[in-house]
Structures are given as C-alpha cells and as structure tokens.
C-alpha positions in Angstrom: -27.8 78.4 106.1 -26.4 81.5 107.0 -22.7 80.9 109.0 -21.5 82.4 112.0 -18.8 85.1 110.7 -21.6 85.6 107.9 -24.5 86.3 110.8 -22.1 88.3 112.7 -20.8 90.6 110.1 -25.0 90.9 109.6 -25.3 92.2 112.7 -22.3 94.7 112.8 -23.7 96.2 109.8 -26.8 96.9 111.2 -26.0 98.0 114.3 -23.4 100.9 111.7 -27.1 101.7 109.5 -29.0 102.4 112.9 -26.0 104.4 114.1 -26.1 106.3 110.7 -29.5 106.8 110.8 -29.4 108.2 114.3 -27.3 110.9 113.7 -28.9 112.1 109.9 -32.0 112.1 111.6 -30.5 114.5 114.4 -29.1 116.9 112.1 -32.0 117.0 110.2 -34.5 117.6 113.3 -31.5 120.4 114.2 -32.2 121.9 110.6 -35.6 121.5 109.8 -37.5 120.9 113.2 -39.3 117.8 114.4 -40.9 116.3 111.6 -44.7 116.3 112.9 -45.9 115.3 109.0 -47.8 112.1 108.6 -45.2 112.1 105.5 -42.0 112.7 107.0 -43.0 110.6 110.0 -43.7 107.6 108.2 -40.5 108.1 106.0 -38.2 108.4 109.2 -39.8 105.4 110.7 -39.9 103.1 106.9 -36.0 103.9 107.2 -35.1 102.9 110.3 -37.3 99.7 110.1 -35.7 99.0 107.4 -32.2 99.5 109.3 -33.5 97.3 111.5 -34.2 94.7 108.9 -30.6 94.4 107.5 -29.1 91.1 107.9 -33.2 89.5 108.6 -34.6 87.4 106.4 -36.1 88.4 103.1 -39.7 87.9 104.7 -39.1 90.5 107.2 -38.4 93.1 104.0 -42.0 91.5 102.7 -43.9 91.8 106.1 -42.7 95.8 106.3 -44.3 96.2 103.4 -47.2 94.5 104.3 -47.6 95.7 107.0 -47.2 99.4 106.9 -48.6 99.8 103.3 -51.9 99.8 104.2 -51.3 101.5 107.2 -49.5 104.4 105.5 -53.0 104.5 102.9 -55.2 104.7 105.7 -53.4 107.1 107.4 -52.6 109.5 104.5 -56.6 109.0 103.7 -57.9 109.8 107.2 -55.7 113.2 106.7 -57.4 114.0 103.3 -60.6 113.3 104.3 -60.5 115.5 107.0 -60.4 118.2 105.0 -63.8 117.2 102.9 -66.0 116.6 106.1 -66.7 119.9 107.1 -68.2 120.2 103.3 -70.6 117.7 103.5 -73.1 120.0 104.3 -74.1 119.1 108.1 -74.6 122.5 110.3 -71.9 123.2 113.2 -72.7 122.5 115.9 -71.5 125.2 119.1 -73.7 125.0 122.0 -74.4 121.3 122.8 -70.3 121.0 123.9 -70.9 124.1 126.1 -73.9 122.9 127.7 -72.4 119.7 128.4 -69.9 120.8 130.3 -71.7 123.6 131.9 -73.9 120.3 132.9 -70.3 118.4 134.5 -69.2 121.5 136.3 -71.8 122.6 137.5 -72.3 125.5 135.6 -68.5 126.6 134.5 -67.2 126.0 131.1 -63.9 124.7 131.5 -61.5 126.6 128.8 -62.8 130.1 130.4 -62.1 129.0 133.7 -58.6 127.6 133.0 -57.5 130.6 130.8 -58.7 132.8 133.0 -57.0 131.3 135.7 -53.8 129.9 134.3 -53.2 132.8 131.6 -54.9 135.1 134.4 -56.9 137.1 131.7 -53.7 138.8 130.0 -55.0 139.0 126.8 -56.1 141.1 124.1 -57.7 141.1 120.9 -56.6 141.4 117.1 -58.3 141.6 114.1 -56.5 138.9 111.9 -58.8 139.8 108.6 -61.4 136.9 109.9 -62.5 139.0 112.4 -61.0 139.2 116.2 -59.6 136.7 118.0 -58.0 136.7 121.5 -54.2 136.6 121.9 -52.2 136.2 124.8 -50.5 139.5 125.3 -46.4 140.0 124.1 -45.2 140.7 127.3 -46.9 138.4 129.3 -44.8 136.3 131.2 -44.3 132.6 130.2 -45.2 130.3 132.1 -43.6 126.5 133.0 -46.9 124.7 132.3 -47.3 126.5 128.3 -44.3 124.4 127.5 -45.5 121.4 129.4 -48.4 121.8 127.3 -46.8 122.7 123.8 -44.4 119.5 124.2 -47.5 117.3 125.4 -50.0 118.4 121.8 -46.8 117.7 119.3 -46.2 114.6 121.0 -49.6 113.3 119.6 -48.0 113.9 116.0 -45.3 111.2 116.6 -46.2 108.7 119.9 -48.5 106.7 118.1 -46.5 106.2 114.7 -43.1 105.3 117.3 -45.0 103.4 118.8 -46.5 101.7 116.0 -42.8 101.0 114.5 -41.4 99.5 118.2 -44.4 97.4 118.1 -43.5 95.7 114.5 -40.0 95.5 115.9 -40.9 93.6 118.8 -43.8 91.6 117.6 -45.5 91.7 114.3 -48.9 90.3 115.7 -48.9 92.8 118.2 -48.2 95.8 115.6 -50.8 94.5 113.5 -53.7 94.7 116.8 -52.7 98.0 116.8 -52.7 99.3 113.8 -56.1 97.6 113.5 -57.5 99.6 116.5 -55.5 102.8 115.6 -57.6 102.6 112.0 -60.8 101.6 113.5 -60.3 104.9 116.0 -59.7 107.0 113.5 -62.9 105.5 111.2 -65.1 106.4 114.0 -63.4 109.8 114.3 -64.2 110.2 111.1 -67.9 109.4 110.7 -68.7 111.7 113.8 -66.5 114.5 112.0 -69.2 114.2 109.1 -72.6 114.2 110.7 -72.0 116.1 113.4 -69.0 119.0 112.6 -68.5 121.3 115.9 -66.6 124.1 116.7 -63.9 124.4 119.3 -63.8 126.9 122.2 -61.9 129.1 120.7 -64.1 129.2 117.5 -67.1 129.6 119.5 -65.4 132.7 121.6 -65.0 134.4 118.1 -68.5 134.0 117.5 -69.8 135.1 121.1 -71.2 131.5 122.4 -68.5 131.6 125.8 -66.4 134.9 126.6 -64.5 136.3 123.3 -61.2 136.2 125.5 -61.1 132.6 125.1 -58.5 131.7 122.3 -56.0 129.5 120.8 -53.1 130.0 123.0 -50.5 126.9 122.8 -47.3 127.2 120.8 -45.3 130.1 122.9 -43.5 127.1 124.7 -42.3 126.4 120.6 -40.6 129.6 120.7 -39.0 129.4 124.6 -37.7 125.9 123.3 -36.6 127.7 119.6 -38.6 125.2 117.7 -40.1 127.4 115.9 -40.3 125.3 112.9 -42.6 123.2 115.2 -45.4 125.8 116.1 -45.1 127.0 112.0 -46.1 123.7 111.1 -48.5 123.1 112.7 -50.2 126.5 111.8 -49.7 125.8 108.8 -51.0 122.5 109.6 -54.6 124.2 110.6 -55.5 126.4 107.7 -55.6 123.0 105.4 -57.6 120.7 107.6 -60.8 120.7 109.0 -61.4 123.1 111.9 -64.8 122.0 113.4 -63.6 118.3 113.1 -63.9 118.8 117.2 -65.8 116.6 118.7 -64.1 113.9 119.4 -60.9 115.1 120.3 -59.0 112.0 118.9 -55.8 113.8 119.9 -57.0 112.4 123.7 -58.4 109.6 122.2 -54.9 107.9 120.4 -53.3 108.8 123.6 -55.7 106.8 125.5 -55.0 104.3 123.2 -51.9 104.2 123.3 -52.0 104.2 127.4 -54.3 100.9 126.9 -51.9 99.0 124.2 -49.2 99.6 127.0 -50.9 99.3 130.0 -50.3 95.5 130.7 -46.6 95.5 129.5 -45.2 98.5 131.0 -44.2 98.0 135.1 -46.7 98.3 137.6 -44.5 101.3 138.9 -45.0 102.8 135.3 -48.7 102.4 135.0 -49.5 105.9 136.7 -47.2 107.6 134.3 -48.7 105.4 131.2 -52.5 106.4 132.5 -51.2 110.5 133.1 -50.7 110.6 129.5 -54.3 111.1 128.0 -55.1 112.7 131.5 -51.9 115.6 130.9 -53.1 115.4 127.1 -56.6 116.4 127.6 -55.6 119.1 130.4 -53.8 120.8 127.4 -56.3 120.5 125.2 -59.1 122.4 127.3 -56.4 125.3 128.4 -55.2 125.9 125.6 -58.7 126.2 124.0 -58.8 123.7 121.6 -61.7 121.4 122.9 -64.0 120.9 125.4 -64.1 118.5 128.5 -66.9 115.9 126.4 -64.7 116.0 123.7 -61.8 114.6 125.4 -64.3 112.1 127.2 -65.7 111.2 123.9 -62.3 110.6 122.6 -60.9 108.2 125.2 -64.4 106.5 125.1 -64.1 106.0 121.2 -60.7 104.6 122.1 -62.0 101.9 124.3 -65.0 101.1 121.9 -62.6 100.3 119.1 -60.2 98.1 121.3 -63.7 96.0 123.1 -65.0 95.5 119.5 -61.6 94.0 118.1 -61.1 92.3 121.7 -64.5 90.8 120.7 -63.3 89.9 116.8 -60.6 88.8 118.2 -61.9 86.2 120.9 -64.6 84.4 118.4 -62.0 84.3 115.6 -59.7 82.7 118.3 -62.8 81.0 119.2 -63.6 79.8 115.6 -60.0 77.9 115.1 -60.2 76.1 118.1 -63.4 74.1 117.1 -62.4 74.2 114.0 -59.3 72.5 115.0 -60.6 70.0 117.8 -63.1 68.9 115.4 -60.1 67.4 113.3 -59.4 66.3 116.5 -62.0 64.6 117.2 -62.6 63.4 113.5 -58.9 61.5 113.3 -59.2 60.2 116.8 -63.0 58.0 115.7 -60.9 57.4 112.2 -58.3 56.1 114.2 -60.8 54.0 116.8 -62.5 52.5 113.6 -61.4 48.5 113.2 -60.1 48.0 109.8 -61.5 45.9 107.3 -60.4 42.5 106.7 -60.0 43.2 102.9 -58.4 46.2 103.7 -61.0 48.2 102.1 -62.9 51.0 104.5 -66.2 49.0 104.3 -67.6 47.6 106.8 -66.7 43.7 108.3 -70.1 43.0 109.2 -72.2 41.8 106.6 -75.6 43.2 105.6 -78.9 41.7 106.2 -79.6 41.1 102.5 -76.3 39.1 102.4 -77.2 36.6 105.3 -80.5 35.8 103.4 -80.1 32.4 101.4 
C-alpha cells in the first residue's frame, strides 16, 4: 500500500512531467509547425499519456498499451491503404457528385457558386506541368473567412486523436467506444474509397466537368498565421495519398463524430457550438473546393451508421450478460429453495415407487 508522503510526492512529479512536456511540445510546434502527422500526433499524445500515468498503477502503463496499440495499427493502416485504392482498378467517378448537387440546389453546383462568390472570381490559371489549374490571384486580398477555413481543415488532423487521448484519461470504457466507432468510420470510408474512387471539384474543373476556375484554394490563411510549415505539409501530404478518395468526405464525417461522442456530455449551452463543428467543417470543404455537398452528407451519414451499429452491438452484448447473469440468478435462488436431504446427499427424500413395493 502506497503511503501518503509516497502518493503525494507521485503526484508532484507528475504534475513537473506534464509541465515539462507542455513547454517541449511548445517549442517544438514554434520550430517545426503543428505536427498534423498521424506519426507525430500519436507520439505527442503516447508521451503525455504517459505523463499522465506517472505515479498510477502498473495496469494503467498496460491498458495504454492496450489500448492505443491497436489503435495506432489501424490508424497507420487506414493511411497506407489509402494510397492503394485508387489502384484497384475501379473507373472515377466525376459526374454523379455534380448531378447530385445540381439535384439539392436546384441546379447550382455549390464549389462554383461559393468561389465565385466568396473569392469573387479573382483567379487565374497556371500550368503546373499536369496541365492548368486555377489559382487564386497574388494580390488578391485575404479575406477573414480563408483563415477561418484553413484553421477549421488542419483541425481535423488532431481533434479526433486529442480527443481520443482525453477520453482514455477520463474513462477507458469510453475511449475504447470511440476508438471502436472512429475505426469502423474509417473501414467504411475505406471500402467506398475502393469501389467507387471520385474526383473532387477541383479535379473535375481541371478536366472541364464544372467551370475550370474552380480550384484548390485553402492554405493562404497558413501563410497570414506564418505557419507555413502547416500548409507544406499538408501539400506534401496530397502528392502521396489518394486524390479521388472523395466521396465520402470523412474529414466531415470524424467531425460529426466527434460532435456525437460529445454531444450528451458537453452543456446544453455548448451543444450549438459542438453541432457547428461538422456544419463550419463541411462549409470549408465545399469553398475551398475540396468536395462536394453529398460528400459531406455522406460523411456525417457514415458517422451515424457506424455509432447505430455499435449502439446496437452494444445493447445485445449488454443484453446477453444480463440473462446470462439472472439465469445464475435464478439457478442459485431454486438451489437454494431445494430441501436438503436427510442423509445429506443431493438425492431426493422421497422414495421411489420401486422402493415402496414389498
């Protein structure tokens, strides 16, 4: 048993690691940018769990490991496989997104519209070697909502792994729900990635399907906010993973999820912000030209999907150990209303017919 001034020095050196770690991980993010890496990410957040666990028990050492193992693997194999859908040999797919949301609003196609609007048509085009693609002009003024938007898409590269690591904090059951509809999102993700590849808006400008002004214009907010280790990233980021893995957008669809995890534990006065997450997430999507308006609805719809079948799981394993457990019940309870036997044996005291005979 662990004493008092034992528990207490625990405590204070915990409290000195978290510290620590706070201020290495700021000077490092002031070096080297926000890490937005499935690798970094998960190596920031192993180390401060594991702050966290100083002066815990053993078993909480053995449950991080546990826990976010798998999670890491299924992570880190959702990002390579990415990468090998768009070879599996499917066609891509450009016009059934349009014509979707041509069908919702009523003719308009929702990325022309808002660039057109929002950017108000300063762009121009460049030939990049791939053959043109529409660039906001230099000069063009910045405006307050690009950074809104630039902050909103690189937040989808670290909410749900934060999250994910407050969750273990506070509750290990709850982490592990989570991380089990987190995975399950990002298998059905997957599977629609591979039979049905699609290109984004931006792709589909280059090839002439909506107006070849259309293009990929979030990441200037980066440079206004001198990150622009961020914006290089995730450029970088692009060339290596697959570019008509559009449709869902699961970037709307883990912030949905993460609005749903929340929802019920966050204030009632918070609930609006929680819910404008996916909504502010998808807006940034479709202006900047990264995915249609079914592609975010598709995306929060997956999310819900993959948290009614584990809700379902859930309840009949739930379910299962109750009966399981009231017919012990019920089973010690007659044991216990049974009489015993007079010779102390568990056969019966009343004799049998073939005994009473003379």
């Amino acid at each position: 048993m662990v004493t008092a001034p034992v528990a207490s020095s625990w405590v204070a050196v915990r409290r000195i690691a978290l510290v620590t770690y706070a201020i290495v991980l700021y000077l490092w993010c002031r070096e080297y940018g926000i890490p937005i890496g499935h690798d970094y990410v998960f190596l920031w957040i192993i180390i401060g769990l594991a702050c966290a666990s100083i002066g815990r028990t053993w078993m909480a050492v053995v449950h991080l490991l546990i826990d976010w193992g798998p999670f890491l693997a299924v992570v880190i194999a959702y990002d390579l496989s990415r990468g090998w859908a768009d070879s599996a040999g499917f066609p891509v797919h450009f016009t059934p997104q349009i014509e979707a949301d041509r069908a919702l609003f009523f003719g308009t196609v929702p990325p022309v519209w808002l660039q057109h609007h929002l950017f108000h048509t300063q762009f121009v085009r460049v030939f990049t070697g791939g053959g043109f693609v529409a660039r906001l002009q230099p000069t063009t003024h910045l405006h307050w909502y690009e950074v809104v938007f630039d902050l909103t898409y690189v937040s989808h590269y670290l909410a749900s792994f934060v999250a994910a690591g407050l969750l273990w904090v506070r509750s290990r059951e709850r982490f592990q729900a989570y991380a089990r509809r987190f995975c399950t999102l990002s298998a059905f993700g997957f599977v629609t990635y591979v039979i049905f590849p699609a290109a984004p808006p931006w792709m589909a400008a280059q090839r002439g399907y909506i107006d070849p002004l259309v293009g990929r214009v979030g990441g200037r907010g980066f440079a206004w906010l001198h990150l622009h280790t961020i914006r290089n990233l995730i450029e970088t980021g692009t060339k290596t993973t697959n570019l008509v893995a559009a449709v869902p957008s699961l970037h709307a669809g883990f912030a949905a999820l993460l609005a749903i995890t929340f929802w019920r534990s966050v204030p009632r006065w918070a609930r609006p912000l929680l819910g404008a997450y996916p909504a502010v997430m998808g807006m940034t999507l479709v202006a900047t030209g990264e995915h249609y308006v079914v592609d975010i609805l598709l995306g929060v719809l997956y999310a819900f999907l993959a948290c009614a079948l584990w809700n379902a799981i859930e309840r009949w394993w739930t379910n299962r150990k109750l009966t399981a457990r009231d017919s012990a019940v019920e089973v010690n309870l007659l044991s216990a209303a049974q009489p015993p036997a007079r010779d102390g044996s568990p056969a019966s005291q009343a004799p049998t017919r073939r005994a009473m005979m003379p």
